[in-house]
N, C-alpha and C positions, 0 to 999 in steps of 0.2 A: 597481618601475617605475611613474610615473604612471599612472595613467587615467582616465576620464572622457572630454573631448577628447586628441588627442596632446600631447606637452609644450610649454610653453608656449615664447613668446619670454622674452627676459630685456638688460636691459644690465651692461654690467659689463665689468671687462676686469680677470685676476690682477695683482695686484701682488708680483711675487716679487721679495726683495733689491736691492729699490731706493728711494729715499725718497720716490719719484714719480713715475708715468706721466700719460697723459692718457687719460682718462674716453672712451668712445664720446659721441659728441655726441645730445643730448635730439633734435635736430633730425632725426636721420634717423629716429629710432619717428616721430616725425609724418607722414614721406614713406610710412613702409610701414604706418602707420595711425594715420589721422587720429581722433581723436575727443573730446571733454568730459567733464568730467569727471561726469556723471552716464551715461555709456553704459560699461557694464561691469558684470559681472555680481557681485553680494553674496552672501554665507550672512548672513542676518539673523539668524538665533538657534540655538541645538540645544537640545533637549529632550530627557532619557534618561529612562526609563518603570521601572523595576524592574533588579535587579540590582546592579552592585558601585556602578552611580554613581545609584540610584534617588534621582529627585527632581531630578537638576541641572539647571540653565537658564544658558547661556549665550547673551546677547547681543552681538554682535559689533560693530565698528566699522569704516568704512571704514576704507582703510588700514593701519596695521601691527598686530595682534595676537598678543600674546605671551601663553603658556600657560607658566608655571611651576610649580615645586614639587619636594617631594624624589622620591627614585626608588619606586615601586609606590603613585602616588598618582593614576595614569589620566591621564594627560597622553597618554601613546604611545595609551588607549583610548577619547580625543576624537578626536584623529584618523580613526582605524579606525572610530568609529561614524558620522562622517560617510562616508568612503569606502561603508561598508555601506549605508548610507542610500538614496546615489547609485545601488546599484548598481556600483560601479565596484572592483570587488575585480581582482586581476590577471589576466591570460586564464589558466586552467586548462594549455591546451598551452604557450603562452610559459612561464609560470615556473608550476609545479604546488607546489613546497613555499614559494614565496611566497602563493600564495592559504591554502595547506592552514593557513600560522601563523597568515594574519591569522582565517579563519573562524574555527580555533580560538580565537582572543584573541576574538571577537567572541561566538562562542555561550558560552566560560565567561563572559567579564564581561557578556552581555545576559541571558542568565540565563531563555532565557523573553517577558523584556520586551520593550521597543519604544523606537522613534530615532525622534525628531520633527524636521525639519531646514528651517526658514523658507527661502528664499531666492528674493531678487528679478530677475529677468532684465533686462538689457540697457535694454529697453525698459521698465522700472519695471511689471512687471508682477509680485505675488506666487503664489506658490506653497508651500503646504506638503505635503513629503513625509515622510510615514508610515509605517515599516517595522517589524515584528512578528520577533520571533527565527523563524525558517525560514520566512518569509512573502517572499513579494515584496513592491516599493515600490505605495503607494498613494500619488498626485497629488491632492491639496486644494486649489481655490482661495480665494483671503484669506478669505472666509466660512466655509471648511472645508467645503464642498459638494464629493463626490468628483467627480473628473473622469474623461474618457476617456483620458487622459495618457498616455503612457509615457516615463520617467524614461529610458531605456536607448536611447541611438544617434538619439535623435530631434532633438537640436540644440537644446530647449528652455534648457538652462542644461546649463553645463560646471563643470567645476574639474577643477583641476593638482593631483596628491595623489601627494608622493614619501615613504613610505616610511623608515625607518633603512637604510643600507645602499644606499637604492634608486641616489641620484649615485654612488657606485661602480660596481653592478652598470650604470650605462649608459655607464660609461667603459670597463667590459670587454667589453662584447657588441656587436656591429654592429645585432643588430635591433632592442635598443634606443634604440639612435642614430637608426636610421632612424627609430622613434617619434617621437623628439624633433624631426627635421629636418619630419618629417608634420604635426606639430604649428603650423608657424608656416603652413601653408594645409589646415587640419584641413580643414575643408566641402569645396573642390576632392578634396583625393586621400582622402576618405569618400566621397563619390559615387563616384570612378572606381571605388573598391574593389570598391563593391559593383558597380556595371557589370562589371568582370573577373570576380566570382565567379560574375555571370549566364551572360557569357557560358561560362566556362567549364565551370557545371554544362550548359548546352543543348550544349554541345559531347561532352561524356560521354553526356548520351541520344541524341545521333544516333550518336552511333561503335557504341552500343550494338544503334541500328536496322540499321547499316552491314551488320555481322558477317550476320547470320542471313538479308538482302538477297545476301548477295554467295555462302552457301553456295548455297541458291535455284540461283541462276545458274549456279554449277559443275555442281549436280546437272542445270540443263536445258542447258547444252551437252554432257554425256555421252550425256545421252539422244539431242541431236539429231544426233547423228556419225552416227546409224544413217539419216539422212533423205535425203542424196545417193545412195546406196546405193539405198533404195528407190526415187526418182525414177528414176534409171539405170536399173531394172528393168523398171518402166514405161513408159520410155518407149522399150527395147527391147521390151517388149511391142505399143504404137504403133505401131512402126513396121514388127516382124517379120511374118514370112508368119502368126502367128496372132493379127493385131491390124492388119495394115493397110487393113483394109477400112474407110473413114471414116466409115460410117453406124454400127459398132461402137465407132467409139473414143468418136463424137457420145455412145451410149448409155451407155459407160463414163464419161463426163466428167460427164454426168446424172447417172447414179448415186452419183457421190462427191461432187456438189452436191448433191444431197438427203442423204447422209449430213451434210454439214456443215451444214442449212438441223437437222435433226433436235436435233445437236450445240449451236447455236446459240441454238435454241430452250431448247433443256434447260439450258444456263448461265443464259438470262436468267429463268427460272422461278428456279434455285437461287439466283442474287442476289436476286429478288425475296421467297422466302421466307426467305433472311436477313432482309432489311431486317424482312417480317412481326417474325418473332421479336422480335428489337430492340423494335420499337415496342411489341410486348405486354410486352415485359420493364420496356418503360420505365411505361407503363400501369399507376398506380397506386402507383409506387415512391416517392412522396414519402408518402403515406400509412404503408406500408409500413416504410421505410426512416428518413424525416429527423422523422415524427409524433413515434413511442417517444422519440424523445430528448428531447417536451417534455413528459415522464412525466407522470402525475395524481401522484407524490408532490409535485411544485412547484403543485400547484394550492390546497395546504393549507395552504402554507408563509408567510412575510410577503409574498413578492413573486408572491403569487397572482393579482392584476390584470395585472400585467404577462406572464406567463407565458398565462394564459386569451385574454389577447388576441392574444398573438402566435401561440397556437394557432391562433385563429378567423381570424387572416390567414393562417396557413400552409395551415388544410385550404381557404380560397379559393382560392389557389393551385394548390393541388394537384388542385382541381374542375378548371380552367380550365388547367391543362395538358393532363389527360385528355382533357378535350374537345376541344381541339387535338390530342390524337396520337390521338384515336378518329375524328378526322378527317381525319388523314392515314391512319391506317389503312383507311376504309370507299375513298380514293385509289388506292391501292396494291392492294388487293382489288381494285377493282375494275379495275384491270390486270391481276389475277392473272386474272378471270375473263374478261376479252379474250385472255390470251394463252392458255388454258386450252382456248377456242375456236377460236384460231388454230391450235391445234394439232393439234385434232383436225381440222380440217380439212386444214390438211397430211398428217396421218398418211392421211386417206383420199385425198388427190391423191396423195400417194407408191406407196400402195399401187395404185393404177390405173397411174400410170407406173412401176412396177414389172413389173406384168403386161405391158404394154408390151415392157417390156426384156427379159423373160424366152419372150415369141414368136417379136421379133427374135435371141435367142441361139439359140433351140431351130430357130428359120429357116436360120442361119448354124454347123451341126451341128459344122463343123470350127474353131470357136473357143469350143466348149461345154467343151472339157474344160480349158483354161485360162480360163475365165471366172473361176469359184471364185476359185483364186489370185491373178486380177488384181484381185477386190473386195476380197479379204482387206487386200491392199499399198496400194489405194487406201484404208482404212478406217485402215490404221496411217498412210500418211502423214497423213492428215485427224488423228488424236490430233497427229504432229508438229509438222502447222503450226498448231496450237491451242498447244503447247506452245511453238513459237515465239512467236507473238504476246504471251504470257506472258515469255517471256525479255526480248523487245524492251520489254516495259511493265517487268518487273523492271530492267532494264540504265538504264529511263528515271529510271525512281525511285533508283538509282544514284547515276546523276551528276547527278539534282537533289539526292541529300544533297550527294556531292560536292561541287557549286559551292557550295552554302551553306556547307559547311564553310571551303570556299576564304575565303568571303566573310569568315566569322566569326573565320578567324584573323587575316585581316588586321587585322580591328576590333579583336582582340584586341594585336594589334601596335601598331598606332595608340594603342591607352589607355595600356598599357605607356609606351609614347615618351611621352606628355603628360604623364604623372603621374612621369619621370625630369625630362623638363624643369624642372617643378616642383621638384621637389627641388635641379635643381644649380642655380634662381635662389633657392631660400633659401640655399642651402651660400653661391653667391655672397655675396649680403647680408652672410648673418654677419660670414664672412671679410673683406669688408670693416669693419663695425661693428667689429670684436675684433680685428683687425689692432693690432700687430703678435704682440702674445702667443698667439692662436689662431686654428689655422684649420682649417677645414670645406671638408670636397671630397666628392664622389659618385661613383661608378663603377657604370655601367648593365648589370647582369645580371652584378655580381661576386661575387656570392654562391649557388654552385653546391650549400647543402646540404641543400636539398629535392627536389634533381635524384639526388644520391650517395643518399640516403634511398628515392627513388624504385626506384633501381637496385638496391639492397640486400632492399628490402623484395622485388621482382618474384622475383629470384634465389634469393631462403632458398629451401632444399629443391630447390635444381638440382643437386647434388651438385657445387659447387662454395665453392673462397673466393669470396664475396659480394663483401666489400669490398675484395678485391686486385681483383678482377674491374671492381668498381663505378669503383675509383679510373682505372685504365685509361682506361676507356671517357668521365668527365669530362675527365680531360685529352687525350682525343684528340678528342673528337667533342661537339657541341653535341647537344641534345635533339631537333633539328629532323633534322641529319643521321643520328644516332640513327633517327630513326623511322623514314627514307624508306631507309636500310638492309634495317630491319626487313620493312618492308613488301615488300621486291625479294628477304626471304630470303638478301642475298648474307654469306652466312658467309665467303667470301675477303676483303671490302673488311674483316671487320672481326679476320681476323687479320692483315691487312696495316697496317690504320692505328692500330688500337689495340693491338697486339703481345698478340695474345690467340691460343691454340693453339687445334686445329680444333674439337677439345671442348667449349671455352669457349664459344667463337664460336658452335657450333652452339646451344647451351643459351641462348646470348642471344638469339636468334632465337626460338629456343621462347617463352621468358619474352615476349617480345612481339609476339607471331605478334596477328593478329584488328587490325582495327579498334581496338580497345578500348584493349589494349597501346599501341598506334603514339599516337592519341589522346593517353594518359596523359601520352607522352614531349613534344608538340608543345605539352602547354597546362601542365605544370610552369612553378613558379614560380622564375624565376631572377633572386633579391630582387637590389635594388640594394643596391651595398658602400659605404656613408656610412666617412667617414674622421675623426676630430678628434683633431687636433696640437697638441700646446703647443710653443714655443720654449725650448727649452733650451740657456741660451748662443747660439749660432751656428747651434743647428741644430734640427729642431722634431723632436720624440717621439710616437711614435704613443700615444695616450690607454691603452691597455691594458696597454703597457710603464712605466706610468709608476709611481711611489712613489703611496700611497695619500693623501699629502696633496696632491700633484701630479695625480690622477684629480680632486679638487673641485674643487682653484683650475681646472680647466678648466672641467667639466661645468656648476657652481652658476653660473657668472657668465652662462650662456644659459640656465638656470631663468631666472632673476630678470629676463628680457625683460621688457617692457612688453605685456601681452596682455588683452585683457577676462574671462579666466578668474579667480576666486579662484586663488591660491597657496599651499596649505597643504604644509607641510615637518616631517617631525619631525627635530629637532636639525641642523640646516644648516650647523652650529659644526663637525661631527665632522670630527676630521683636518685642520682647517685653524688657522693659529698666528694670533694676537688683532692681529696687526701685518697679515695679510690682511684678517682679517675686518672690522679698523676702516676701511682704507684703500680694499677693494673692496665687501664685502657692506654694510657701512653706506651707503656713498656711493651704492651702485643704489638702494638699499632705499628714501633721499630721491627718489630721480629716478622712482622705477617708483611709488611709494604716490601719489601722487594721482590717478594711473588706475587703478588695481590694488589689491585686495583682497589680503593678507599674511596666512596666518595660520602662526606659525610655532610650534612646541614648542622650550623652549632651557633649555640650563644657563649661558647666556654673557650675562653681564651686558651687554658690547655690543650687542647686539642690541636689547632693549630700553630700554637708557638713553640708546647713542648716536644708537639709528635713532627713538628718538622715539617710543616705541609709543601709538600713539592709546587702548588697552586692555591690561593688563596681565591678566591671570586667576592665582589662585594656589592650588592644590591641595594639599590633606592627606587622609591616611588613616588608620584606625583600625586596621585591617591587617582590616577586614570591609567596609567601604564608605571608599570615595574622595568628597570634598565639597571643594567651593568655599570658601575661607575667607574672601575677598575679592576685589574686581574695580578697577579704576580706571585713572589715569593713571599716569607713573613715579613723578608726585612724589606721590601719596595710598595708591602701593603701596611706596614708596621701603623701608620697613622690610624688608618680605619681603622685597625683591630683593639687599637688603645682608645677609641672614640666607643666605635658600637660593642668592644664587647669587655672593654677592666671601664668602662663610666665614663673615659675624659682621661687628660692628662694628669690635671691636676687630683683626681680621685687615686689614682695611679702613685702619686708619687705622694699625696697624703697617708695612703693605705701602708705603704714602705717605712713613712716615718713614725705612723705609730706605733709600726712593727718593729721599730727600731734596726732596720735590714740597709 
């Protein structure tokens, strides 16, 4: 599979058993992008450092470059050290035994050594990237002064890097396709990706927050079931014959306003001496904490200036934070030591209207023996409506994640939808440009297999089929209805519409019981289904069903788009017969090379001879090291390319006479 940016544009259109079609028109790459032909991006040279190619330098030429030579002579491992170079090896999860072959072709033939890879951006700007066998890339500007750079996702320079095999594997796989379709508005649906991945992960930390908010809650509505009950008590106390005297209820009502003023007080102490803590904890913790990491061994070392100095700003720092939180501290103190006084001074006006209360009770002899009991009830209700307030602030915090979550999935809905758009105005495009031999269509969330996966994975160890299970429940139910199920617990909706027994069904529920689950289900990725058809006779074939010379003639002619990326290919020839290759891949290969960088590996003499190759390269090995024998145009490589790729001279000029040409 390409990497670097997604796959490029390309023009072209198969030519299958016919003497002649018509070409997509130059005219509409200019409508969908205009540009000169100095704005596009080069590889200027590679330089290999040790190992099987130690010593090579290849400089490149705009336009078409061709790599030849016989077979185990590094051609397939010019490719792959530029791919390494970039950084751009295949994603580990998309295709794990395509990365595992190229590192491996890459650590036997680097050997240890190092990829040097010139290349000029867009805007005529050089860069040379540097990469070390198990090292990451290092970014040199033309002087060779390292830079802050990163080579990786940052848009500074791309290339198209396909692979042997790779145009098959994107004619069998959908999420390849989508790669390739992503490709012709890479920058737009890169940004949205990463916007979706944001949102997504801050959607997994609030669901995460949700869960252990929403237990909270349960716990204090059990508790507060007991509170009408106690009110009722009371206020049949109030009102009965040992409580209706209004000068005792006044004293009772007092009484549980000072328990709550007591209550009140003692919370704002215990947040106050949190906050304390806090600040002392934070009090000195850059010292502590972020110093050590600018160890005294770097102060020995060559980047000892730099190091020494960035100390001597960090412990500045870390002064003049202290003295801000020992300033907010000496604040907060002395609040503590207002309220500290406010309290004791409550605690002795309490105790006087205490005495008070206890005259007035011992006055009122026939409402002394339920006194007790109604302080007691009044002292539990006072915890309750504490515990309330707490609920109401909990229930608040709630449905403010709530609504942000609301908020988020729509946003999340919203990027979804623009970045489909996207995609079916390129499908459009194509289909029109490739018309009539191919065409490109999209379908929005038709690719259900990180939803089944999702299901599958939740489910292992429920004591069920997983995947009979999993399958069910995608064909019946979206991810979104899915979760709002989950959430409602209703195990009947989901042995009704997804023909799942009560077992199953309950076990589904389990698996996605919490916030967390329901979440999972609501921000699953349900990729768009990209489609590409060739015409067959009368009727068009889906790319996957197709003969494997039939998977190129489709895929290679939307490679060889017109795009500002280099285009490097190994062997482009495979599986397609010389009557395609001359009539389609040659004929882009003129239209696409004077904006577009080519760089292609070939055993096919057309490619080179017909397409014109601005640099020809020609490789041999000793069978211990691969070497360059020569470089030029067709006609000052003309020998080689009639040696290693039409058989020999005399094969050449045999072939001619039986052909009678």
């Amino acid at each position: 599979m390409a990497t670097g940016s997604p796959p490029p544009p390309f023009w072209g259109s198969p030519l299958r058993n016919q003497q002649s079609r018509r070409l997509p028109q130059l005219a509409y790459f200019t409508a969908m992008k205009s540009r000169n032909n100095a704005s596009f991006h080069r590889i200027k040279a590679l330089a290999i450092i040790g190992g099987f190619l130690d010593g090579l330098r290849i400089t490149f030429a705009d336009g078409l470059n061709c790599i030849i030579g016989a077979r185990g002579t590094g051609k397939t491992t010019i490719l792959e050290f530029v791919r390494y170079a970039m950084d751009a090896l295949p994603k580990g999860d998309a295709s794990p035994a395509a990365r595992r072959r190229i590192e491996g072709l890459v650590s036997k033939n680097l050997d240890g050594g190092r990829v040097e890879l010139e290349v000029e951006t867009m805007d005529g700007l050089t860069y040379i990237i540097s990469r070390a066998d198990g090292e990451e890339p290092v970014v040199l500007d033309a002087q060779r002064n390292p830079t802050s750079i990163s080579i990786k996702n940052n848009g500074l320079f791309r290339a198209d890097i396909y692979s042997q095999n790779d145009v098959e594997t994107i004619a069998d796989q959908g999420r390849y396709q989508l790669d390739l379709i992503d490709g012709f508005e890479a920058a737009q649906i890169s940004n949205l990706d990463y916007t979706i991945r944001d949102i997504r992960n801050h959607l997994a930390s609030t669901a995460s927050s949700l869960d252990p908010l929403r237990r909270k809650l349960t716990t204090l509505d059990e508790e507060l079931k007991k509170l009408p009950d106690i009110e009722d008590r009371l206020k049949g106390m109030a009102a009965g014959s040992e409580g209706g005297n209004e000068e005792i209820n006044r004293a009772h009502e007092a009484k549980a306003l000072r328990d709550r003023e007591t209550r009140a007080l003692r919370n704002v102490g215990q947040q106050m001496s949190d906050i304390v803590k806090n600040i002392e904890a934070m009090t000195g913790n850059i010292r502590r904490q972020v110093s050590p990491l600018l160890a005294r061994e770097f102060s020995a070392g060559d980047n000892a200036p730099l190091f020494t100095q960035l100390a001597t700003v960090l412990d500045s720092c870390a002064g003049e934070v202290d003295v801000a939180l020992n300033g907010a501290l000496q604040h907060v103190q002395g609040f503590g030591a207002a309220l500290s006084e406010a309290a004791d001074k409550l605690a002795v006006a309490h105790q006087e209207q205490e005495l008070t209360f206890r005259a007035l009770i011992e006055k009122h002899r026939e409402h002394q023996s339920r006194s007790v009991e109604r302080t007691n009830l009044e002292r539990l209700r006072n915890g309750l409506l504490e515990q309330r307030r707490e609920r109401e602030e909990t229930a608040q915090r709630i449905e403010a994640v709530a609504t942000e979550r609301v908020r988020m999935l729509d946003q999340l809905s919203e990027l979804r939808d623009e970045r489909f758009t996207l995609r079916q105005d390129v499908s459009r495009r194509l289909t029109e440009a490739l018309a009539p031999e191919i065409r490109v269509s999209i379908r929005q969330h038709g690719d259900s297999s990180e939803y089944q996966s999702l299901l599958e994975d939740s489910l292992r160890g429920q004591g069920v089929r997983q995947g009979l299970v999993a399958q069910k429940l995608v064909r019946a139910l979206t991810p979104t209805q899915l979760a709002a199920i989950a959430r409602a617990g209703d195990t009947q909706a989901l042995v009704e519409r997804a023909d799942l027994n009560p077992d199953q069904a309950a076990k589904v529920i389990t698996a996605f019981s919490g916030e967390t689950g329901a979440c999972a289900l609501e921000t699953v990725e349900l990729r768009d289904d990209p489609s590409i058809e060739l015409k067959d006779g009368a009727e068009y074939k889906m790319s996957s069903a197709l003969s494997t010379g039939q998977k190129c003639t489709t895929i290679l002619p939307i490679l060889l788009l017109d795009n500002e990326n280099p285009l490097l290919v190994d062997q482009p020839e495979d599986n397609l017969d010389n009557r395609f290759i001359f009539q389609t891949v040659v004929a882009n290969i003129h239209k696409v090379k004077p904006t577009r960088q080519l760089i292609f590996v070939t055993h096919n003499p057309n490619i080179p001879v017909l397409g014109e190759a601005s640099r020809v390269f020609v490789m041999e090995s000793d069978g211990e090291h691969g070497a360059k024998t020569s470089e030029g145009t067709v006609d000052e490589c003309k020998q080689s390319i009639v040696t290693l790729l039409e058989g020999g001279e005399d094969a050449f000029r045999k072939r001619g006479e039986r052909y009678r040409f």
